[in-house]
N, CA, C, O and CB atoms as a CASP TS submission, in Angstrom:
PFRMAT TS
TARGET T0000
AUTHOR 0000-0000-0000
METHOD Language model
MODEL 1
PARENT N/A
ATOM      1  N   UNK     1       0.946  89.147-105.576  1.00  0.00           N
ATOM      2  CA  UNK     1       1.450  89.169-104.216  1.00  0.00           C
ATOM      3  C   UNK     1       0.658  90.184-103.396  1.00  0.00           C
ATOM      4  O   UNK     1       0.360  91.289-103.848  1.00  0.00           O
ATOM      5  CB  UNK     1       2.958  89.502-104.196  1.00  0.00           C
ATOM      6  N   UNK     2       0.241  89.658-101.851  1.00  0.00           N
ATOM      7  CA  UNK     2      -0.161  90.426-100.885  1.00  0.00           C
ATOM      8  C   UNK     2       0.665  92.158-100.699  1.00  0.00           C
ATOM      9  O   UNK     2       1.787  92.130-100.194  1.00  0.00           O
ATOM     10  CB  UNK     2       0.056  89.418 -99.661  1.00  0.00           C
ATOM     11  N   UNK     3       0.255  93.171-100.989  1.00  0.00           N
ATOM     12  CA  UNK     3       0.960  93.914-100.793  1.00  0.00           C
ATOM     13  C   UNK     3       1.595  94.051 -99.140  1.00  0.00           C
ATOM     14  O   UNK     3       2.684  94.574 -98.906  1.00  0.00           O
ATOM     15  CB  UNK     3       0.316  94.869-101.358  1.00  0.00           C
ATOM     16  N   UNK     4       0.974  93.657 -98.410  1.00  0.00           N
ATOM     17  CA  UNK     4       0.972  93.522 -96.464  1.00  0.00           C
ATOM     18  C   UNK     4       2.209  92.933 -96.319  1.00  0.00           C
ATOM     19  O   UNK     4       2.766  93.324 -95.293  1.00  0.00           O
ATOM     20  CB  UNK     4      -0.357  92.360 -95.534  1.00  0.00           C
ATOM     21  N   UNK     5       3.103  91.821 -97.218  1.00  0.00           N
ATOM     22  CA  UNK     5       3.979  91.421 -97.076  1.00  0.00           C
ATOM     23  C   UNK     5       5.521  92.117 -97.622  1.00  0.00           C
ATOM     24  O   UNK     5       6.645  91.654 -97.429  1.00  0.00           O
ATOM     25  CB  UNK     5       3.573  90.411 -97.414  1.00  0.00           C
ATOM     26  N   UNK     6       5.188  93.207 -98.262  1.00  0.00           N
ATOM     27  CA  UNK     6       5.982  93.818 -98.544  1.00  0.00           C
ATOM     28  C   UNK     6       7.169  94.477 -97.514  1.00  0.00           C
ATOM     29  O   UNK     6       6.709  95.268 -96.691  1.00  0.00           O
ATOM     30  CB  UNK     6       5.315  94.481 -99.142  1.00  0.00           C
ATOM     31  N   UNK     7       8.389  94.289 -97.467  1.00  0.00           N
ATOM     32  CA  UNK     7       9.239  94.727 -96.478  1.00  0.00           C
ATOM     33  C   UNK     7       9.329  94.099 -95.524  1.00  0.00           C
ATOM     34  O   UNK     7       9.986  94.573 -94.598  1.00  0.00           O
ATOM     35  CB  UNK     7       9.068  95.736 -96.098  1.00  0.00           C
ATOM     36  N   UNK     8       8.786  92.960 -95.396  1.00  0.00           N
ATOM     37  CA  UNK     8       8.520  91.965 -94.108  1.00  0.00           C
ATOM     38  C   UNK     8      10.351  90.852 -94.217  1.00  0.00           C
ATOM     39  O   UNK     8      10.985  90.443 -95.190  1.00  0.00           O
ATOM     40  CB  UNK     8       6.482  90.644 -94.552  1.00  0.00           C
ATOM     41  N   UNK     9      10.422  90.820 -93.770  1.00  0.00           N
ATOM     42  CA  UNK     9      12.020  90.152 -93.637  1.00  0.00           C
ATOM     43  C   UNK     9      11.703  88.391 -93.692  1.00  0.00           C
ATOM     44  O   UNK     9      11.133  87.709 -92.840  1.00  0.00           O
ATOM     45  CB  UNK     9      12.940  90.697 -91.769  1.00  0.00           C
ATOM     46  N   UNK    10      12.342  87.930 -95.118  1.00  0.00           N
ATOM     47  CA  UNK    10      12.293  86.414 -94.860  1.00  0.00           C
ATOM     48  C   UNK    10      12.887  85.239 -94.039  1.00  0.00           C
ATOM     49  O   UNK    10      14.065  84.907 -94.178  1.00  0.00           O
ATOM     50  CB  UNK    10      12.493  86.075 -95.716  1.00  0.00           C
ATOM     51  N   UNK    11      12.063  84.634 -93.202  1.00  0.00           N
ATOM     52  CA  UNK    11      13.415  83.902 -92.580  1.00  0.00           C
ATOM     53  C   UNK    11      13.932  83.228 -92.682  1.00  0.00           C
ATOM     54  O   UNK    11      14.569  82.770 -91.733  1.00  0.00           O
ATOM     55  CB  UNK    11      13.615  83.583 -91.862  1.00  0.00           C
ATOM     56  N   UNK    12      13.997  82.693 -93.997  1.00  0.00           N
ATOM     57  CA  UNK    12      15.071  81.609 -94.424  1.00  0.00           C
ATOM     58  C   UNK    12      16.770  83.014 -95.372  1.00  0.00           C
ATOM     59  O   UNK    12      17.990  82.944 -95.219  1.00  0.00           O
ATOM     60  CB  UNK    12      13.812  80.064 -96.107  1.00  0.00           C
ATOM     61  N   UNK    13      16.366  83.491 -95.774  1.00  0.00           N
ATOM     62  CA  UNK    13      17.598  84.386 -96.302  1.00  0.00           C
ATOM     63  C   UNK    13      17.505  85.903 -95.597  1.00  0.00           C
ATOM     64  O   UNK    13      18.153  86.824 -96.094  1.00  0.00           O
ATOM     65  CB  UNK    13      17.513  84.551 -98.121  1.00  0.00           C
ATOM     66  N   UNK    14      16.828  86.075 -94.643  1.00  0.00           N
ATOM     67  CA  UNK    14      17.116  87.001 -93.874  1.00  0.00           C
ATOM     68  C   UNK    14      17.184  88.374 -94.602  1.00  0.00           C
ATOM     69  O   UNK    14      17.866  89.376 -94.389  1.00  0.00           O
ATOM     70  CB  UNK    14      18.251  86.632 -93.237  1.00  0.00           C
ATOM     71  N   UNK    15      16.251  88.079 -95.525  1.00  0.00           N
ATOM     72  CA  UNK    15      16.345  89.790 -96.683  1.00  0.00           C
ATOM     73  C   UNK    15      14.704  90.088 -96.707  1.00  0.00           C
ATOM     74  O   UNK    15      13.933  89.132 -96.788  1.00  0.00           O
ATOM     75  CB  UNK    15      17.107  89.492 -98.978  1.00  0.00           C
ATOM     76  N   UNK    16      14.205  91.452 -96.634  1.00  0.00           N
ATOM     77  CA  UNK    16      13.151  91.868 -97.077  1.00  0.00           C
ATOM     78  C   UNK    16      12.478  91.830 -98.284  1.00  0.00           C
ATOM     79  O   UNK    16      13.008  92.368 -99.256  1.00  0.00           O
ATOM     80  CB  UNK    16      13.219  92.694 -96.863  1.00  0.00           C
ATOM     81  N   UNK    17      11.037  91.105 -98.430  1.00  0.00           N
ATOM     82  CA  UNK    17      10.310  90.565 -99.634  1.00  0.00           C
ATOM     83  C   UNK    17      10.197  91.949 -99.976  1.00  0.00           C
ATOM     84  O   UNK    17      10.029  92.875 -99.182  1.00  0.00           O
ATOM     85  CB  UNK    17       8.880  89.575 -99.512  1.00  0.00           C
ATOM     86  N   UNK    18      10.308  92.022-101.314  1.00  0.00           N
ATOM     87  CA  UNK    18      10.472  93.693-102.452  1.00  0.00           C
ATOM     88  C   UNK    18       9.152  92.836-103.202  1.00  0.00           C
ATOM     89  O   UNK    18       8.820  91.663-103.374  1.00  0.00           O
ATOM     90  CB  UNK    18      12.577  94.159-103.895  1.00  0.00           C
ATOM     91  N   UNK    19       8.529  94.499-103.594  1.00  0.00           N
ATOM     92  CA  UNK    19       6.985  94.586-104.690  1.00  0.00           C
ATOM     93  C   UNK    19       7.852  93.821-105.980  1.00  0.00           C
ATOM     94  O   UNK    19       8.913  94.102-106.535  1.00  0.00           O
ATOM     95  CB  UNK    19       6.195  96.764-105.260  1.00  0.00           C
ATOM     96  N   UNK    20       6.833  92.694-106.166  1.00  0.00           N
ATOM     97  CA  UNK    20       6.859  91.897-107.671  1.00  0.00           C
ATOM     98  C   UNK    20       7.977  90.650-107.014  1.00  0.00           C
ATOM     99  O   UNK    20       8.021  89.791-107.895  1.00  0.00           O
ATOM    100  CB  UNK    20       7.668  93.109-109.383  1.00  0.00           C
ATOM    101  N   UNK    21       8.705  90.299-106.067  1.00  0.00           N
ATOM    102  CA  UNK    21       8.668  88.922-105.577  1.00  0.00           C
ATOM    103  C   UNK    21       7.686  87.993-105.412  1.00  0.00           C
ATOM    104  O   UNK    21       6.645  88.112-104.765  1.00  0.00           O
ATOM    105  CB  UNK    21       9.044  88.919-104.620  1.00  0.00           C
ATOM    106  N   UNK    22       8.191  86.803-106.210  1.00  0.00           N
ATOM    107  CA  UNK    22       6.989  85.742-105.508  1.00  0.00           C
ATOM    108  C   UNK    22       7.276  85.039-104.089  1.00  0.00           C
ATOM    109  O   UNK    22       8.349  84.638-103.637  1.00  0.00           O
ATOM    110  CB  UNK    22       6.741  84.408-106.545  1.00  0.00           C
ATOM    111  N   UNK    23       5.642  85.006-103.372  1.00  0.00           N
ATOM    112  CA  UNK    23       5.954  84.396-101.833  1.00  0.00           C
ATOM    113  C   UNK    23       5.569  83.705-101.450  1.00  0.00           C
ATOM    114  O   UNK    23       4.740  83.566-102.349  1.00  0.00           O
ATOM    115  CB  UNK    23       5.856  84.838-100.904  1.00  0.00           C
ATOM    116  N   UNK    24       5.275  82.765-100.627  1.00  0.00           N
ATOM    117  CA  UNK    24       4.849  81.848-100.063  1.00  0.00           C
ATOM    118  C   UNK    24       4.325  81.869 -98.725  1.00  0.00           C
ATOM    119  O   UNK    24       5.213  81.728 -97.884  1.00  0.00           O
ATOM    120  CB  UNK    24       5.611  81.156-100.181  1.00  0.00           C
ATOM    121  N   UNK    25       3.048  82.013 -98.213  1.00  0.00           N
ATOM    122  CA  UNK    25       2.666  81.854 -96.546  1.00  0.00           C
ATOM    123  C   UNK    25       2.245  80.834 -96.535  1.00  0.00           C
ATOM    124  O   UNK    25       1.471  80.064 -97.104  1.00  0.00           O
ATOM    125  CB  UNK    25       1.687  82.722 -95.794  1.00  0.00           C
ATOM    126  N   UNK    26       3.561  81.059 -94.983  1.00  0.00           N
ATOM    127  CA  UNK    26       3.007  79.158 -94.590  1.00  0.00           C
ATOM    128  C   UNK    26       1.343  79.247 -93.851  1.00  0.00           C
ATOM    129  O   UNK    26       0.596  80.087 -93.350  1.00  0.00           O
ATOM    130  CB  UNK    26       4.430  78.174 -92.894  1.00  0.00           C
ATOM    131  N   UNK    27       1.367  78.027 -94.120  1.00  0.00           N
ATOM    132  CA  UNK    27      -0.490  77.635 -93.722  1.00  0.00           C
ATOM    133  C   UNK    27      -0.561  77.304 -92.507  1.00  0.00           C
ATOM    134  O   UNK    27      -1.679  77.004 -92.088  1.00  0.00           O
ATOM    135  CB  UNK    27      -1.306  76.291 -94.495  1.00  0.00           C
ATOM    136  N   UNK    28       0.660  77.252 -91.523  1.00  0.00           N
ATOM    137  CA  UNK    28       0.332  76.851 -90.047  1.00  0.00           C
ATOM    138  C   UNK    28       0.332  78.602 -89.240  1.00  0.00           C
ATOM    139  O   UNK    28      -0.602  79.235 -88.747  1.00  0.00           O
ATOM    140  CB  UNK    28       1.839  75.523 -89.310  1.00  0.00           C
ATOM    141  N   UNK    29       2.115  79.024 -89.429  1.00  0.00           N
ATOM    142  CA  UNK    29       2.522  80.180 -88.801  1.00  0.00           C
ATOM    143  C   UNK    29       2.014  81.178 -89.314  1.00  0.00           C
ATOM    144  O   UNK    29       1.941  82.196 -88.626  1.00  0.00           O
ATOM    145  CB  UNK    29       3.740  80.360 -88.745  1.00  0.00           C
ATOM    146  N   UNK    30       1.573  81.183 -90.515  1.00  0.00           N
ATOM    147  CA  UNK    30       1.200  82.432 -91.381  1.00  0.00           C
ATOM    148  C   UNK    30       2.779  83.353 -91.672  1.00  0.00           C
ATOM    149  O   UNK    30       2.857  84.581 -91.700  1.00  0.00           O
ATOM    150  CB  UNK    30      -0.118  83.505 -90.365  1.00  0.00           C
ATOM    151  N   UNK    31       3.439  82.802 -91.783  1.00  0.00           N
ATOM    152  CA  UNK    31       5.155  83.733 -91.541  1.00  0.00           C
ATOM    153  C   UNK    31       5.528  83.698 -93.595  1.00  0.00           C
ATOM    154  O   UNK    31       5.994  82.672 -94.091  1.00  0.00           O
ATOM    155  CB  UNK    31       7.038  82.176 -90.055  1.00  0.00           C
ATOM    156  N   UNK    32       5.258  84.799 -94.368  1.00  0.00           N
ATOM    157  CA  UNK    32       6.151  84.527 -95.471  1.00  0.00           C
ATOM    158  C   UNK    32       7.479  84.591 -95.650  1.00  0.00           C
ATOM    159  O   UNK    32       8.425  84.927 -94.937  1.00  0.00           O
ATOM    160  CB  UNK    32       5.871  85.099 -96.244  1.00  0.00           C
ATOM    161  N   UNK    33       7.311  84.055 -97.153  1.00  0.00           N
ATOM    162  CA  UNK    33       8.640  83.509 -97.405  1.00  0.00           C
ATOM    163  C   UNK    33       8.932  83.910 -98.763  1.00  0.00           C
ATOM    164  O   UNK    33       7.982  84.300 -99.443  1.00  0.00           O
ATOM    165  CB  UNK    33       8.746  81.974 -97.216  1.00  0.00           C
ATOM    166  N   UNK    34      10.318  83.871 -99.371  1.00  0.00           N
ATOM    167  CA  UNK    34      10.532  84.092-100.776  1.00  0.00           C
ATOM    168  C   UNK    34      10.070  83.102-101.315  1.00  0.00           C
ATOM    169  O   UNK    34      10.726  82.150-100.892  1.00  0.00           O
ATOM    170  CB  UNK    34      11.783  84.308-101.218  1.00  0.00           C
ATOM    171  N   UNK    35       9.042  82.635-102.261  1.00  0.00           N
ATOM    172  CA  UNK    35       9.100  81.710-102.835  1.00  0.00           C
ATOM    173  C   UNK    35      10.103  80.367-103.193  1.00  0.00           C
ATOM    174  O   UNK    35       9.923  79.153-103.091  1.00  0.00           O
ATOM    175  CB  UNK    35       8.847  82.236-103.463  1.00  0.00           C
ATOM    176  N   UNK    36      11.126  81.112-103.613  1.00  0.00           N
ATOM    177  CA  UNK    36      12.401  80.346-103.624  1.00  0.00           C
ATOM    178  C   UNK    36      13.114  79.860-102.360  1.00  0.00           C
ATOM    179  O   UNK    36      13.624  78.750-102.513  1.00  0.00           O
ATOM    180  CB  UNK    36      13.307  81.117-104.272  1.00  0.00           C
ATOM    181  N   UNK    37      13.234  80.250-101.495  1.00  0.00           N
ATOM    182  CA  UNK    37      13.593  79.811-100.259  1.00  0.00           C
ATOM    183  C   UNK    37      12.790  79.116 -99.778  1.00  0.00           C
ATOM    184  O   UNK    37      13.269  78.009 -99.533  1.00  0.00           O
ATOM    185  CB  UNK    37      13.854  80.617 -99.466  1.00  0.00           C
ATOM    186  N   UNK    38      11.267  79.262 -99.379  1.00  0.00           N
ATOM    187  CA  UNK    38      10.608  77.899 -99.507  1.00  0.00           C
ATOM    188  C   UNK    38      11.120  77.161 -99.969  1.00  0.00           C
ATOM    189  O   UNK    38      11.917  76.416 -99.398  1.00  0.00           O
ATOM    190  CB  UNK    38       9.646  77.740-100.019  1.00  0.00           C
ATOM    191  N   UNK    39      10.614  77.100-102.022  1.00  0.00           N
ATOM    192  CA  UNK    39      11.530  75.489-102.169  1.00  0.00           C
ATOM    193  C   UNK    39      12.765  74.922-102.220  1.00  0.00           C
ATOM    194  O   UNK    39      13.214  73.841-102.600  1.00  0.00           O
ATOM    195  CB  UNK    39      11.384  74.958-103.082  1.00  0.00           C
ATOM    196  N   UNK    40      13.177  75.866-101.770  1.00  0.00           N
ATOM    197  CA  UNK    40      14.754  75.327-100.683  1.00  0.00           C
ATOM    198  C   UNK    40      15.095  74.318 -99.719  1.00  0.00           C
ATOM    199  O   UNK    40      15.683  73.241 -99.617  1.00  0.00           O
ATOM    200  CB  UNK    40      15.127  76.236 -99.766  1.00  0.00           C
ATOM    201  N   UNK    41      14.315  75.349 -98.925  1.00  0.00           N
ATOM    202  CA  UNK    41      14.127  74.713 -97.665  1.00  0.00           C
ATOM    203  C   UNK    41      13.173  73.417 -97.599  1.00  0.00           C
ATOM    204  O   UNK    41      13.489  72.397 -96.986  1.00  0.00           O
ATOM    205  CB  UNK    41      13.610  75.746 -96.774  1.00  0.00           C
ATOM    206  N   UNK    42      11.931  73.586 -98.326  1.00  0.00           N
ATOM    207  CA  UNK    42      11.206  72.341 -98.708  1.00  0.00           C
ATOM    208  C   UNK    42       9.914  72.783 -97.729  1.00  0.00           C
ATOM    209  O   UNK    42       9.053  71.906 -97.655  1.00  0.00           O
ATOM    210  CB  UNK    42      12.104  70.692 -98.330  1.00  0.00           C
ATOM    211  N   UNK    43       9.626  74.100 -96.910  1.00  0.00           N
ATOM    212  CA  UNK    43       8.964  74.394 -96.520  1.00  0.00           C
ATOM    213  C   UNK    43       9.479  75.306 -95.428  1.00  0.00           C
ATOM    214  O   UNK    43      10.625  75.754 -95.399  1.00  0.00           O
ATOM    215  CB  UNK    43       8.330  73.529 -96.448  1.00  0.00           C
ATOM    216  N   UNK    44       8.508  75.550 -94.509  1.00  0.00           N
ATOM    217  CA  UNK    44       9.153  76.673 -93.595  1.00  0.00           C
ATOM    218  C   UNK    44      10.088  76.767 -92.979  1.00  0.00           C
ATOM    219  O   UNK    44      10.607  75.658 -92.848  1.00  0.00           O
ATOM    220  CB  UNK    44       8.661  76.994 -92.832  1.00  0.00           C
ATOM    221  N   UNK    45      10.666  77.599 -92.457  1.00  0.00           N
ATOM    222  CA  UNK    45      11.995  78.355 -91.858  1.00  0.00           C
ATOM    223  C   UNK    45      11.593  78.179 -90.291  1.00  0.00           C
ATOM    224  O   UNK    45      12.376  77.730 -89.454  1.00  0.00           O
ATOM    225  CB  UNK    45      12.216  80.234 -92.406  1.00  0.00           C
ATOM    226  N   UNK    46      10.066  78.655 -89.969  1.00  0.00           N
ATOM    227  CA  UNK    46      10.380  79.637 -88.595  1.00  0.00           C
ATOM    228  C   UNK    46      10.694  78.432 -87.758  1.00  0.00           C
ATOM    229  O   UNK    46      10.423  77.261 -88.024  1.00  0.00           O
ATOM    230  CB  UNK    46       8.945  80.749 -87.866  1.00  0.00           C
ATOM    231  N   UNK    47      11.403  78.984 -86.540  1.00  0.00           N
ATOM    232  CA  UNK    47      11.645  78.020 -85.562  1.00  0.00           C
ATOM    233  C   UNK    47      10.238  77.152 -84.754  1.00  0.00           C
ATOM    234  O   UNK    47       9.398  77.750 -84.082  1.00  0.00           O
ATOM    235  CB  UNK    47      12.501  78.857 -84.530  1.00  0.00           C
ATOM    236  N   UNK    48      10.234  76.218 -84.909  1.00  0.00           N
ATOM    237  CA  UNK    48       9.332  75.469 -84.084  1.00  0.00           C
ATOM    238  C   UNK    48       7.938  75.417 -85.252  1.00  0.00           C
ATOM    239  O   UNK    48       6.990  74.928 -84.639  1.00  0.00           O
ATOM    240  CB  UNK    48       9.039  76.356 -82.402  1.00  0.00           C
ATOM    241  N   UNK    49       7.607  75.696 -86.433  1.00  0.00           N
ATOM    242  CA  UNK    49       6.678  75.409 -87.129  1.00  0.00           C
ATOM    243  C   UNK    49       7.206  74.418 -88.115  1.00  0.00           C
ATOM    244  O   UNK    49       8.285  74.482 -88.703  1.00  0.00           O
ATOM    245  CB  UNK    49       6.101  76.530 -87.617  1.00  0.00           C
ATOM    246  N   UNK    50       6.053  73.252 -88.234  1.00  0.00           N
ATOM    247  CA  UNK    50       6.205  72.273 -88.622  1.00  0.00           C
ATOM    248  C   UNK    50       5.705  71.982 -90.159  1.00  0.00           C
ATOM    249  O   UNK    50       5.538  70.856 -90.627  1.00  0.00           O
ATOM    250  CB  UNK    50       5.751  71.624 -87.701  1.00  0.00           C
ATOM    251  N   UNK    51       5.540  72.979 -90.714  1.00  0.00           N
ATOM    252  CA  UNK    51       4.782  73.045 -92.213  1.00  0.00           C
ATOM    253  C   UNK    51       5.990  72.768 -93.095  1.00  0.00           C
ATOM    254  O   UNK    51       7.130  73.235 -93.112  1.00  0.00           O
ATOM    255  CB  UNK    51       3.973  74.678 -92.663  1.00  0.00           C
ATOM    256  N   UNK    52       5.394  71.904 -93.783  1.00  0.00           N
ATOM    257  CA  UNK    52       6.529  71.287 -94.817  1.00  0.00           C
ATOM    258  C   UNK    52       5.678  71.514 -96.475  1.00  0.00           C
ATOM    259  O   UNK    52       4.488  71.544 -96.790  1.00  0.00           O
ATOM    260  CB  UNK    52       6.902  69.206 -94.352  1.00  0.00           C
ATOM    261  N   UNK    53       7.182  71.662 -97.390  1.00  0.00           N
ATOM    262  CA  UNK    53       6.147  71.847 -98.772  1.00  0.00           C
ATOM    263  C   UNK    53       5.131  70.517 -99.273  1.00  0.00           C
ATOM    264  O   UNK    53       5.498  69.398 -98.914  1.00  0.00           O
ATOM    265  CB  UNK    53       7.234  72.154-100.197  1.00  0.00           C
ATOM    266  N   UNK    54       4.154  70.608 -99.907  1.00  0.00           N
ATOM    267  CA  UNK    54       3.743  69.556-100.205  1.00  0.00           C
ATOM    268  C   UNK    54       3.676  70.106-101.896  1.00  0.00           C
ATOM    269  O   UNK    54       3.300  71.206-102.301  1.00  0.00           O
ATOM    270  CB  UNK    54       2.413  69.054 -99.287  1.00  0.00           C
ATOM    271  N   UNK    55       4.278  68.695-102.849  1.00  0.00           N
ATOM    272  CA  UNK    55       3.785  68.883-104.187  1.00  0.00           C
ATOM    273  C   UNK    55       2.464  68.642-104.609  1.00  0.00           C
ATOM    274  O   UNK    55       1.954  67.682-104.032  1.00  0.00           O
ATOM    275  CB  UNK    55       4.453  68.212-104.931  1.00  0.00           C
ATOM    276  N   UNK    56       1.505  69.402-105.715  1.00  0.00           N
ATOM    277  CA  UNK    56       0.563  69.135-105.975  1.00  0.00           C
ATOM    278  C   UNK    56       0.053  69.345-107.344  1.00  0.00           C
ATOM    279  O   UNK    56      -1.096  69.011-107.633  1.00  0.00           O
ATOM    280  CB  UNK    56       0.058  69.543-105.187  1.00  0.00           C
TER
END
């Protein structure tokens, strides 16, 4: 994990990414995410970005 993302607040569960979480930046907004809340959500949170997960 990026250390830069550390303490940054996720916006799908609204809690700060902690050292040794896995994360996810989206590829449009650049906005991370908990890993897990990504595949929750099935891709991003932020309002008005349209990045969705893709399997691969």
């Amino acid at each position: 994990m990026n250390e830069e993302y550390i303490g940054k607040t996720c916006p799908y569960c609204k809690t700060a990414i902690q050292a040794g979480e896995e994360v996810r930046i989206c590829g449009l907004c650049r906005m991370p995410h908990h890993l897990a809340c990504w595949e929750e959500n099935q891709g991003c949170t932020t309002f008005g970005c349209t990045e969705i997960q893709h399997d691969v």
